[in-house]
N, C-alpha and C positions, 0 to 999 in steps of 0.2 A: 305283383309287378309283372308287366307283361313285354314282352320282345318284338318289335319291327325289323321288317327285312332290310332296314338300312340302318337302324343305329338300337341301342336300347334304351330302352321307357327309362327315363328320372327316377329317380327314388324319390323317398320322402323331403330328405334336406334338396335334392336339387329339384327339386318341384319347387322348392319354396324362395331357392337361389333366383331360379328363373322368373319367378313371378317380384321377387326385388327389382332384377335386371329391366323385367320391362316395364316397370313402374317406374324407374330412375330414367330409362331411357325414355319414355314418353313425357316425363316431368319435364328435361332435359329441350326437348323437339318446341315443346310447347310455350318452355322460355327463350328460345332461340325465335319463335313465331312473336312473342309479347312484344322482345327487343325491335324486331322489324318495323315492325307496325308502328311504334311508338316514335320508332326515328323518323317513317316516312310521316307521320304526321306531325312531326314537330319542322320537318322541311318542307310541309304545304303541300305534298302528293297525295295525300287524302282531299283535300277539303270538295266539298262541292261542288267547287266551280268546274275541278279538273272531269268530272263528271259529266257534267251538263252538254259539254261537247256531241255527246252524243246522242243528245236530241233535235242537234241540227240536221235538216234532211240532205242534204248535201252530203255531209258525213255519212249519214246510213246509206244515202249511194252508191256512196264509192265502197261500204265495205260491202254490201248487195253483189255490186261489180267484181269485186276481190272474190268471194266465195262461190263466185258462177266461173270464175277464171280458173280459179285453183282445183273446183272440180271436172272443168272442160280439160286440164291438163293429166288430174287424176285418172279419168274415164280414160282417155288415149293411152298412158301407161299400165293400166290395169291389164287393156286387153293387148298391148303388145310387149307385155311382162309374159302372162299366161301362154299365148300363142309361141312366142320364141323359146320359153321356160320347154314347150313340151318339142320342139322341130330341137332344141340342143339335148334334152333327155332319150330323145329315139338317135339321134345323129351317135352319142356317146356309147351309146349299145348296138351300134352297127357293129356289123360282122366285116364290114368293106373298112380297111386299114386309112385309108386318105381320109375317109368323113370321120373315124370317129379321132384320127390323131388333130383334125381342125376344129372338129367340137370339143375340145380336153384346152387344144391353146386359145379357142374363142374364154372360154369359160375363165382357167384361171388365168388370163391377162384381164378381162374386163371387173375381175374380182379382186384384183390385185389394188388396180389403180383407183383411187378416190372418187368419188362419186361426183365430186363438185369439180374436178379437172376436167372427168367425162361431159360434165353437160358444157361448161365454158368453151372444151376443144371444141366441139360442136357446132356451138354457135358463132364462134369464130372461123371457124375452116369453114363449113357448111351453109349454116343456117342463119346469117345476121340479121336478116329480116323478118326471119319468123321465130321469133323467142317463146312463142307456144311450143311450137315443132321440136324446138332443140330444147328442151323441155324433156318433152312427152318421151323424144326419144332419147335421150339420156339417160332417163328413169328404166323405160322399156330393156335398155340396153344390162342395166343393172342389174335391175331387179327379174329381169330375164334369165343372167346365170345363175340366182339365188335359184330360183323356181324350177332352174331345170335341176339342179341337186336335191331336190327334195321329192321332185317327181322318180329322180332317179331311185332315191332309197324304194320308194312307194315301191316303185314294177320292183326290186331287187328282194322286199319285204313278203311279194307275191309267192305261193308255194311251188316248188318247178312243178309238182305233180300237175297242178291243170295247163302250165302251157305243155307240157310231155302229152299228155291229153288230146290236147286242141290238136298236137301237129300229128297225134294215131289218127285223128278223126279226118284228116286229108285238108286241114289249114294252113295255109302259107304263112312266110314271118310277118307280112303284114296285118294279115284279119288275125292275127293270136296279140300281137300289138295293139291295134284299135278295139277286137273287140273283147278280148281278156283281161291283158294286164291293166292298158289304162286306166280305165272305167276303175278297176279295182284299188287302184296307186291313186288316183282323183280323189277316190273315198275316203281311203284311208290318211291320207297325208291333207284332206281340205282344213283343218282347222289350223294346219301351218301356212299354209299356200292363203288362208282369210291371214293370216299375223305376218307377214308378209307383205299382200296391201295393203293394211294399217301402214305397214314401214312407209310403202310408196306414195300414202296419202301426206304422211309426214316430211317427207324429202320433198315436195312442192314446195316446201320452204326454202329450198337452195333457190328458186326462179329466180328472185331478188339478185342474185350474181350478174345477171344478164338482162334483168331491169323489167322484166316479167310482170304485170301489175298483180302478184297473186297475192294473198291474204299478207305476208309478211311484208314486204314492200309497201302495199298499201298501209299497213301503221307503221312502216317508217315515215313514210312521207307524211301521214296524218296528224304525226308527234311533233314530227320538226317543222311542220308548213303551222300548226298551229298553237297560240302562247296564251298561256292564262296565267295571273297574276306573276309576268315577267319571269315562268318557270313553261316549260315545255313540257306536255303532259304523257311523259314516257309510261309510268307506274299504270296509268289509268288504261294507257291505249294496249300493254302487253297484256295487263289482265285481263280484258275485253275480248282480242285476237285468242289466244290462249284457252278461253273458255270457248269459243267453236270450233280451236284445232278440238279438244276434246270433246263437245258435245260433236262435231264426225266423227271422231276414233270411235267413239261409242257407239255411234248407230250404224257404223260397219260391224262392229263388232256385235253387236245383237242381231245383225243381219246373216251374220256365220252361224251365230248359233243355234236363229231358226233354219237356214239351210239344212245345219248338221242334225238336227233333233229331225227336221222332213225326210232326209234321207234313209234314217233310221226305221223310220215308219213305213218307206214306200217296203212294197210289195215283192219279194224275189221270189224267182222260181220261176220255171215254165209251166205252165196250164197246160195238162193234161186234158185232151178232148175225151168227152162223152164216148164210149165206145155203143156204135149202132144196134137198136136192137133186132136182134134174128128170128123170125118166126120157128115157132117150138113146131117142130115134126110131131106128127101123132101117130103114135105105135100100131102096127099093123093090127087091122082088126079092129080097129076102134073108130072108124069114120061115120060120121054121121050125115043127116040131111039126103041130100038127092044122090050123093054115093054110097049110101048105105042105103037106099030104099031101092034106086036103080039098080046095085051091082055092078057089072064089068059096061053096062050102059051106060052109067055114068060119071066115067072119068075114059078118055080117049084112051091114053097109056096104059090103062089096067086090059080095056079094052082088048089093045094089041098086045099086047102079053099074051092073054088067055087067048088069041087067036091062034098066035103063033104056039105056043101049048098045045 
């Protein structure tokens, strides 16, 4: 029986406890799954027809349209998540008292308040005409103070020795920022800051508050604008929607992981240059060719030496 740094190894009987437990509990999942199923089709959300719907082109249009909207929304919050995440993680580590006590109340007020107040205020005070915008920047605004906390761990995770380092070497607080810690804090903390934009790909789904045509809106309106056998095809059109929130979740997320595994790979360190080569001196006395057969004739300097001698 062996020991982990967080709990210890099971023994015999609870090795065998636990393999009960998750045999009951998966028995359990899987009859709670039977039961489902068997209700929705005995109330007609299985059958066929609730299907079919979505070999109309019309319908694959509009969800075409939904998934070009909810990523034109994602794209614009990704990069004004990151970009604000990193101006609130320098602002919060200023040394100047006014920026970092406004970056501390930007943070935890916009953390504070719900995400879906945030995007409505917005588009109500703001932005009523462009429910992308008030969207994008809702999300940005959000998931901005997330990212600036986690960049913040990153530089805080960084060892003081090399920014101690950078400022012997005659760096200001800026180039030890840009070109020290970030970089270092980026690395280290990207596979939070990729879990992260998943969240913010996933909160597109609030757009629908403010009537946003993104993926959830469009199957709402796709369920309820359309009726198959005097039932409205809820069951059919969420499982639908649902399977490409997750087939994106996933392809961002494999998109992290080759990032993080490329990063791993590239190359650090500075490259040392070739040091030039020197022509080797030859020991006195030992010269050859037309100064060794001329003598003090044939080399100018040997010349004047021996003149002056």
């Amino acid at each position: 029986m062996s020991a982990s740094v967080l709990y210890d190894a099971p023994g015999p009987k609870a090795a065998v406890r636990n393999r009960i437990y998750a045999v009951a509990g998966s028995l359990a999942i899987l009859a709670l799954i039977a039961v489902s199923v068997v209700r929705l089709s005995e109330k007609g959300h299985l059958a066929p027809e609730m299907w079919d719907i979505f070999n109309y082109a019309g319908i694959r249009q509009n969800i075409a349209d939904a998934v070009l909207a909810t990523l034109k929304a994602f794209g614009l919050a990704a990069v004004g998540s990151v970009v604000l995440g990193v101006l609130l993680a320098v602002g919060r580590l200023s040394d100047h008292r006014p920026v970092r006590w406004f970056a501390i109340a930007f943070i935890e007020l916009f953390r504070s308040i719900p995400l879906l107040i945030t995007i409505y205020a917005i588009w109500v005070g703001f932005l009523t005409d462009y429910s992308m915008w008030a969207l994008a920047l809702g999300l940005s605004v959000y998931n901005g103070c997330v990212q600036a906390e986690v960049l913040r761990a990153g530089i805080n995770s960084v060892p003081k020795g090399q920014s101690e380092a950078a400022y012997a070497l005659g760096m200001g607080k800026t180039q030890v920022m840009v070109n020290v810690l970030m970089p270092q804090a980026i690395r280290a903390m990207l596979p939070t800051i990729i879990s992260q934009l998943v969240v913010t790909l996933k909160d597109t789904s609030l757009g629908f508050i403010i009537l946003y045509p993104e993926l959830l809106q469009t199957a709402r309106l796709i369920a309820s604008n359309t009726q198959v056998n005097s039932q409205y095809p809820y069951v059919s059109t969420i499982a639908v929607i649902g399977t490409i929130y997750v087939a994106m979740c996933l392809v961002l997320s494999a998109l992290a992981t080759w990032i993080e595994k490329r990063g791993r790979r590239a190359k650090t360190g500075i490259t040392v240059a070739a040091a030039a080569a020197t022509p080797a001196i030859p020991p006195a006395g030992s010269l050859s060719g037309p100064q060794a057969e001329d003598g003090p004739e044939g080399n100018d300097t040997i010349g004047k030496i021996d003149k002056k001698d």
